[in-house]
C-alpha positions in Angstrom: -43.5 -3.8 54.6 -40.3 -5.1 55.9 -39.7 -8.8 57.3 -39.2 -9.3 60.9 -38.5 -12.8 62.4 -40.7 -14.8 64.5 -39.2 -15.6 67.6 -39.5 -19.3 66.9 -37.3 -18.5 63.9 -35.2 -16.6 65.3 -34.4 -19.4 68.0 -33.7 -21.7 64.7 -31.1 -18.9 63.0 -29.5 -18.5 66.6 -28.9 -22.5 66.8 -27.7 -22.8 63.1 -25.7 -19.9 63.0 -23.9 -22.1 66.1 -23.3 -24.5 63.8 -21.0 -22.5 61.8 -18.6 -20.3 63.4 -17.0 -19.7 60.4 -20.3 -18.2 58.3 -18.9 -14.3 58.9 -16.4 -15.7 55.7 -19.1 -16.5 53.1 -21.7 -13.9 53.5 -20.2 -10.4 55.5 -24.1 -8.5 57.2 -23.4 -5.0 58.5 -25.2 -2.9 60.7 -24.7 0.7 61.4 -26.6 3.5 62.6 -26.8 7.1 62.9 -27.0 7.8 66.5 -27.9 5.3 69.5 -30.3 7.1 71.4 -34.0 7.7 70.2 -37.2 9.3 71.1 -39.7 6.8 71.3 -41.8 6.0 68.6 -39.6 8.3 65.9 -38.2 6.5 62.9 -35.3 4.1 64.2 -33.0 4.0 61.2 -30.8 0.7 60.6 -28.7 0.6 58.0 -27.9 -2.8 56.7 -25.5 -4.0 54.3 -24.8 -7.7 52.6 -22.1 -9.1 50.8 -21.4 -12.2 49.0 -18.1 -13.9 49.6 -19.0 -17.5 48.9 -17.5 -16.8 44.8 -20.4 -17.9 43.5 -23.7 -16.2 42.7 -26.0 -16.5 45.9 -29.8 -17.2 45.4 -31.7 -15.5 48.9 -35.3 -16.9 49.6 -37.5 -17.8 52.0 -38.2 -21.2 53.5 -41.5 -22.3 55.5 -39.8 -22.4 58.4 -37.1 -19.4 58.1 -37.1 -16.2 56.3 -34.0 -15.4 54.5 -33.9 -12.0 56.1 -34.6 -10.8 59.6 -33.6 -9.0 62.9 -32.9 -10.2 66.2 -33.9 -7.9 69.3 -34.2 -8.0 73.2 -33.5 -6.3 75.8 -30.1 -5.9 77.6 -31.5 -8.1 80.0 -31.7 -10.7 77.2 -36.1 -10.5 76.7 -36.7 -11.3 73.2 -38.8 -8.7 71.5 -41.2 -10.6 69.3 -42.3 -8.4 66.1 -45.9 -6.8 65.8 -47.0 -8.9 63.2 -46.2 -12.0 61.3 -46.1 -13.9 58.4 -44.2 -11.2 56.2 -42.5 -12.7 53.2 -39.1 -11.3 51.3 -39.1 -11.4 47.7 -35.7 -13.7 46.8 -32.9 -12.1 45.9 -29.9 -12.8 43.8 -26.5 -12.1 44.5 -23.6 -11.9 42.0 -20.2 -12.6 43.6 -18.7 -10.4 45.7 -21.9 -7.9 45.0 -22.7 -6.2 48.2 -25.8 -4.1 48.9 -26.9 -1.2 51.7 -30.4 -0.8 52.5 -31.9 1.2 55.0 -34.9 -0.3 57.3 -37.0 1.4 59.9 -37.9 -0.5 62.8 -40.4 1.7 64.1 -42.9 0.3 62.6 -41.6 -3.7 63.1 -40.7 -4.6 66.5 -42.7 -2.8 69.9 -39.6 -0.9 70.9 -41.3 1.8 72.2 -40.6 1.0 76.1 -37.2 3.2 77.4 -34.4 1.5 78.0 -31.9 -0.5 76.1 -32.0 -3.1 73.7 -29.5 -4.9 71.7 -30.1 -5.4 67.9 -28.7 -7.0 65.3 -29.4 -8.6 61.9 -29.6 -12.0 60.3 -29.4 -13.5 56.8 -30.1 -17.4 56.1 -28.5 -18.3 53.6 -31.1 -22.2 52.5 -28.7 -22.9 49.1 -25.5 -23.5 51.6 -27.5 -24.1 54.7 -25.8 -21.1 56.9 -27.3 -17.9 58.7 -25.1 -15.2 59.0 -25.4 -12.2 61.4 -24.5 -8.7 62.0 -22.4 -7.6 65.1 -24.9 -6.9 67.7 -25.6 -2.7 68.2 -27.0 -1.6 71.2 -29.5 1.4 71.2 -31.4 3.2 74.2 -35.1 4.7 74.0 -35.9 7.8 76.3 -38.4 10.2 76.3 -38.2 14.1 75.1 -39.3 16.8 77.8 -42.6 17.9 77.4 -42.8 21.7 76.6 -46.5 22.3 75.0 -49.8 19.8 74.8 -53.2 20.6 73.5 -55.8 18.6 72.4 -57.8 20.1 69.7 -60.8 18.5 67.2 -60.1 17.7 63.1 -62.5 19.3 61.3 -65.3 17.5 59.5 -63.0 18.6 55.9 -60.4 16.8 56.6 -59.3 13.0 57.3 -60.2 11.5 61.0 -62.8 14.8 61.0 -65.1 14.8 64.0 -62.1 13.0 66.3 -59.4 14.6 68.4 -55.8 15.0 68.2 -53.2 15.6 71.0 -50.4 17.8 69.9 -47.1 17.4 72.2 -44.2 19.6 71.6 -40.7 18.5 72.9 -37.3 18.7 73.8 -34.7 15.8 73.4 -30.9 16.4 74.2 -28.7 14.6 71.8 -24.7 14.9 72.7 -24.3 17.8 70.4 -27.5 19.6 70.1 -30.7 19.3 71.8 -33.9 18.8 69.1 -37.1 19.7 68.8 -39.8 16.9 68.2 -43.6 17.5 67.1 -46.1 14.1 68.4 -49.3 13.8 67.2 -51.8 11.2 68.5 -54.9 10.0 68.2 -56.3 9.8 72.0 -59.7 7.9 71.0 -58.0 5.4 69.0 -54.9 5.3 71.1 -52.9 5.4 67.8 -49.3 7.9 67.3 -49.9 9.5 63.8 -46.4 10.8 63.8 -43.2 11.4 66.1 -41.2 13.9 64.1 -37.8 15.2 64.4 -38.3 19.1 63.5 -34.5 19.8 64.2 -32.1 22.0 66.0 -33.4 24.6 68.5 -30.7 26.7 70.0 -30.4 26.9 73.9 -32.3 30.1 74.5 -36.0 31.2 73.8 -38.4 28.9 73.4 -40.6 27.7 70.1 -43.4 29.7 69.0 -46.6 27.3 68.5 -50.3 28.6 66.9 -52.7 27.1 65.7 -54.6 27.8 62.0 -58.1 28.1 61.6 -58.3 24.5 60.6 -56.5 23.6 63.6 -53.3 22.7 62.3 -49.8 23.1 63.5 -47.6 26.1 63.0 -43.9 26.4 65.1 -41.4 28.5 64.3 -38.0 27.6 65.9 -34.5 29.4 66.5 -32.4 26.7 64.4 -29.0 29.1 64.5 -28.1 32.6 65.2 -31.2 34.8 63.4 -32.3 31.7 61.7 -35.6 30.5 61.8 -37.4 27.9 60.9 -41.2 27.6 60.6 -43.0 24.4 59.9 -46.6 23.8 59.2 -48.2 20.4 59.7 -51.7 18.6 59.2 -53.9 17.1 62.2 -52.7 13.1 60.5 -48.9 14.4 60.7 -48.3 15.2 56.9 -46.1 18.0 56.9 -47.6 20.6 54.6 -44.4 23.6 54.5 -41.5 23.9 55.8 -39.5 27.4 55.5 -36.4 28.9 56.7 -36.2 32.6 57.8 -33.6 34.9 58.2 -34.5 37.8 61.3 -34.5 41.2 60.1 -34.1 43.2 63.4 -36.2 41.7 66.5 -36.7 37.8 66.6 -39.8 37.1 64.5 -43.2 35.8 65.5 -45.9 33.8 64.1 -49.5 36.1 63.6 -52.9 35.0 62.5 -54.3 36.9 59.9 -58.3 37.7 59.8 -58.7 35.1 57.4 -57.4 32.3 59.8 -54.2 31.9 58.4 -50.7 31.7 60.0 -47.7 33.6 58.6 -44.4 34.7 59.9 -43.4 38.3 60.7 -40.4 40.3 61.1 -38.1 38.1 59.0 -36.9 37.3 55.5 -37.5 34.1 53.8 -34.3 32.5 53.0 -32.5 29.1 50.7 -34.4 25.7 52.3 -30.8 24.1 52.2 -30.3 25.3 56.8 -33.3 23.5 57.4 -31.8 20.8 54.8 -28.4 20.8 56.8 -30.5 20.0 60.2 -31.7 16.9 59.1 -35.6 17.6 59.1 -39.0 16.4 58.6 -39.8 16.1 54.1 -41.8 18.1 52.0 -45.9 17.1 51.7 -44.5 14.6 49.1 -43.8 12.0 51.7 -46.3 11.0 54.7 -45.0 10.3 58.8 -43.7 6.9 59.8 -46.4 5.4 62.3 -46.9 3.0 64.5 -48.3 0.0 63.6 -52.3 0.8 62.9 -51.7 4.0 62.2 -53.0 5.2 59.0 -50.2 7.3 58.1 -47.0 6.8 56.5 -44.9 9.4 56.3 -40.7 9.5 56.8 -37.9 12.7 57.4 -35.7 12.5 53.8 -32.4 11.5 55.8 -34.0 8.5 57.5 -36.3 7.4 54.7 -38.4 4.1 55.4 -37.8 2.0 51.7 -40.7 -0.1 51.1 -38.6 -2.8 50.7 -35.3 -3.8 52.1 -33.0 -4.7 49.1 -35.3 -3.9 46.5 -33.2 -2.6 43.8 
């Protein structure tokens, strides 16, 4: 699991890195993201990137009092977020001159950043062997809320994980500034746990999703990703995404049918090449799990915003 600061420690990196207004020289951070606004609780994908300019090889570690790598968050108002847990530790890492190295990190999972509004993020490296932090320019990114389009609450059977409980299944909309998305939630009402906030992908201005439910109560929606393409994903009760498949419409726009055994299929369309529901950027294959909240017992991430399960692991 990644590293987050305490907010003691990141007090103590804000008040050294004052002490060196020339540290951006020796060790470059860099921060980017794909998009700044987010649906609450989906994966919140920061890319961050480190570079040693000190010519000399740069040994990274922690210290009792500050980890060598870490992120600083509050709001636009200037609240600190404090992370969900602490204690973390970052395996030390060596750094040959002017090596540089891009990690991605998910902060979903870190820092309670599920409240809308804004916040302004940015990360920090401590360098102990020169006595300098070093920090990213600070990003600012917004959380909102997708329109709610279709709930149901539904039990997990007894053959599956979490059988005997309940799931909530929320289907909705969120309008990005070139598409609007379609996002699948799945929580866990008893526990009060998110199993998964995924991004299914495009869904074109007109008609609406098709959404049924299997005899083992799990997910099936086929959405309109472009003109008489379909795509139809089929996802467990825990958020593991068991199928996803593109279709191509044959003459009327397909549907989704249960057949007498109980399960889901598609009808009146053609299955087609995986690489359109590739291009929109979409939930994995059953070989990765959701990215949860914190608690949650699930792990699963979409391929383009993968959660590594370490930051600069090699």
């Amino acid at each position: 699991m990644m590293f987050p600061t305490l907010k003691k420690s990141a007090a103590i990196l804000l008040a050294l890195a004052a002490l060196h207004p020339f540290a951006r020289a020796q060790i470059q951070v860099e921060m980017t993201l794909k998009r700044t606004l987010y649906l609450a609780y989906e994966p919140l994908i920061v890319n961050v990137s480190i570079q040693n300019l000190t010519g000399n090889s740069l040994n990274l570690r922690d210290t009792d009092a500050i980890p060598w790598f870490g992120f600083q968050i509050e709001t636009l108002d200037g609240r600190p977020i404090a992370p969900h847990h602490s204690g973390h530790s970052n395996p030390p890492l060596l750094l040959k001159p002017g090596e540089k190295l891009t990690r991605p990190v998910n902060l979903t999972p870190l820092y309670p950043i599920g409240e809308f509004g804004g916040y302004r993020v940015r990360a920090q490296i401590h360098a102990m062997s020169i006595g300098q932090t070093f920090s990213s320019q600070p990003m600012n990114i917004e959380i909102t809320e997708g329109r709610s389009i279709f709930e149901k609450t539904v039990g997990v059977p007894a053959n599956q994980p979490g059988g005997g409980g309940m799931r909530k299944v929320t289907i909705m909309t969120h309008r990005l500034p070139n598409s609007t998305q379609l996002y699948l939630r799945i929580t866990d009402p008893d526990a009060g746990v998110i199993k998964c906030t995924h991004r299914l992908g495009r869904l074109v201005s007109y008609g609406s999703p098709e959404i049924l439910f299997d005899n083992q109560n799990q997910i099936h929606i086929l959405q309109n990703v472009a003109p008489k393409a379909f795509l139809h994903s089929h996802i467990g009760l825990n958020g593991e995404v068991l199928e996803r498949k593109t279709y191509q419409q044959i003459k009327k726009r397909p549907v989704l049918k249960s057949s007498v055994d109980g399960k889901v299929t598609v009808i009146g369309a053609q299955e087609i090449d995986n690489s359109v529901a590739e291009q929109e950027q979409i939930t994995p294959s059953i070989s990765d799990r959701p990215v949860p909240l914190p608690d949650s017992d699930t792990d699963l991430t979409p391929k383009d915003e993968k959660r590594p399960k370490n930051l600069l692991s090699r």
